[in-house]
C-alpha positions in Angstrom: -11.8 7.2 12.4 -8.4 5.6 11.5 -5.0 6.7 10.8 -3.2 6.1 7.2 -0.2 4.2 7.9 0.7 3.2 3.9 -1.6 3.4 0.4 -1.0 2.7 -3.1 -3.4 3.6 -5.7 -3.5 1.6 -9.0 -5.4 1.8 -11.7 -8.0 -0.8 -11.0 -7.5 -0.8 -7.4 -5.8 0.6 -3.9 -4.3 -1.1 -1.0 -4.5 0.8 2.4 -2.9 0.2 5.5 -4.4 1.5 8.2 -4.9 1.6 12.1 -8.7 1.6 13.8 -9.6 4.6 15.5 -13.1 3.8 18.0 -16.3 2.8 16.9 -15.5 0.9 13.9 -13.9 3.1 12.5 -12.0 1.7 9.2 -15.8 0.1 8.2 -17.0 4.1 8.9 -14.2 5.4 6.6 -14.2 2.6 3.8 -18.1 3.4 3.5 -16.8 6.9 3.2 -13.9 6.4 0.5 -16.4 4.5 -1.2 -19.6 6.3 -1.1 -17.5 9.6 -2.2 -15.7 8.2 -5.1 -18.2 6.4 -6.8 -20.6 10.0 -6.9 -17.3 12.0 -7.7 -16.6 9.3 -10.3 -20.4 9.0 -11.6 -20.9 13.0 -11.7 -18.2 13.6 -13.7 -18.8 10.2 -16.0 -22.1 10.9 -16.1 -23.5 7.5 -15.2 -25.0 6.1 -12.3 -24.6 2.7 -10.1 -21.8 1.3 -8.1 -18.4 1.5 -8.6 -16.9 -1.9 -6.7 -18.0 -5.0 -6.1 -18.8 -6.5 -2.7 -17.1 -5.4 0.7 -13.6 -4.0 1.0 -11.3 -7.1 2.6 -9.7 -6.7 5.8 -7.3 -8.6 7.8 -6.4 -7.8 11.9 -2.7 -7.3 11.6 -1.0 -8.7 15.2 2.7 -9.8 14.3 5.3 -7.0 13.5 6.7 -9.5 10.5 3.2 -9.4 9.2 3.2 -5.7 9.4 6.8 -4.8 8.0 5.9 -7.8 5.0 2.1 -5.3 4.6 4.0 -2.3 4.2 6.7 -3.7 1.5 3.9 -5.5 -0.3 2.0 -1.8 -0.2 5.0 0.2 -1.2 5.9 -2.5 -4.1 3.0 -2.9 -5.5 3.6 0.1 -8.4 5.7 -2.4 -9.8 3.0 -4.4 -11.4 2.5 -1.3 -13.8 6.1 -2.2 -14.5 6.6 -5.8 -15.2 3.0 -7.2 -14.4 5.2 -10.5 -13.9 8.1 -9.6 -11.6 6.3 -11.4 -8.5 6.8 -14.9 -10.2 9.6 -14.1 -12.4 11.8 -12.2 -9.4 12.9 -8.3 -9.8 16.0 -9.0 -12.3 17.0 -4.9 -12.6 16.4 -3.6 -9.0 17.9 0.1 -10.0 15.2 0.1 -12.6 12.1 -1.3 -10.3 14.0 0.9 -7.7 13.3 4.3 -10.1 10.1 3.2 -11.3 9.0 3.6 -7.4 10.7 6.8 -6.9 8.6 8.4 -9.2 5.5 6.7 -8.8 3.0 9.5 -7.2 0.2 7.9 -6.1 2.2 5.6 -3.4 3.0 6.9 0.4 6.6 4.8 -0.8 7.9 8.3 -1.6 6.9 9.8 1.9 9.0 6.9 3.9 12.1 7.6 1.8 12.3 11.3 2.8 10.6 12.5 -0.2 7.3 14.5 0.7 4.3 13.6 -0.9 1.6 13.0 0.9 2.9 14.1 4.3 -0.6 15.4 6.0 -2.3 12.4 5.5 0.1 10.0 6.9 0.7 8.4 10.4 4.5 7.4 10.0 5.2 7.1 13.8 4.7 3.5 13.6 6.5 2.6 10.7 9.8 4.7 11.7 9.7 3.0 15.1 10.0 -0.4 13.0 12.2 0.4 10.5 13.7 3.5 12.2 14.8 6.2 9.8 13.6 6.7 5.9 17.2 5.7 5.2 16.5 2.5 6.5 13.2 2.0 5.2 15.0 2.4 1.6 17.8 -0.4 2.8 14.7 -2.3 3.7 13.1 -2.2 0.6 16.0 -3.3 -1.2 16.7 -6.1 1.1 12.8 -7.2 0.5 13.7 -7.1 -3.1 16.7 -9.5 -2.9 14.7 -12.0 -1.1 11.8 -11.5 -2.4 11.0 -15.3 -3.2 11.6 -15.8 0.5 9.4 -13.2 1.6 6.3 -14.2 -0.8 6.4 -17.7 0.7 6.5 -16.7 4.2 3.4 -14.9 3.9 1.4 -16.0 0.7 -1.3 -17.6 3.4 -2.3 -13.9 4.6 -2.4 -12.2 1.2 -6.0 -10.8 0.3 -6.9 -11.1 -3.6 
């Protein structure tokens, strides 16, 4: 169906990156996600009706920039739980945004810096041939952080909200 390159679950939302298998395959298994979280969710709430509104938003990824920016913005994304501001206002302690993510779970962030979290459900084959090792996935992240107000302005056009 599709391979799980990146995901971050929040607590109103996720953000998944993922690659299309045949057959429409990321409609197949968004319908799937969907479908059985809203009757895990509704059995054990006991309550009925959906759980999201409207479609899940897609975008066909075909620039490597694009895709190393997707996988920052991913892996990052924890830090709203943070500093809900830090986008606008710039990371000002990195070590501290830098810890946050290091011990948030429910990320595949933990996975590319060499710490195994959700290993069987991830596809990193891509990701290590564009940032190469987990060491340099963590330089990267830092690097993203540094320029971070250069790096939201490149690609603000292509951000789903």
């Amino acid at each position: 169906m599709v391979d799980i390159l990146a995901f971050c679950l929040m607590p109103n939302h996720f953000h998944l990156l993922v690659r299309q298998g045949p057959d429409h395959g990321i409609t197949r298994f968004m319908q799937k996600v969907g479908t059985g979280y809203t009757m895990y969710f509704n059995q054990r709430n006991e309550r009925v009706g959906p759980l999201f509104q409207g479609k899940f938003k897609s975008i066909l990824v075909q620039e490597n920039r694009y895709l190393r920016h997707l996988y920052n913005y991913i892996h990052l994304n924890p830090l709203d739980l943070l500093a809900p501001s830090w986008r606008e206002n710039q990371v000002k302690d990195t070590s501290r945004a830098l810890s946050f993510l290091n011990n948030y779970r429910w990320s595949s962030y933990l996975d590319y810096i060499g710490n195994k979290n959700f290993p069987s459900i991830l596809d990193k084959v891509l990701a290590l041939e564009i940032f190469g090792n987990e060491r340099s996935y963590s330089k990267n992240i830092n690097e993203w952080l540094a320029n971070m107000e250069k790096n939201y302005a490149d690609f603000s056009s292509l951000t789903l909200e």
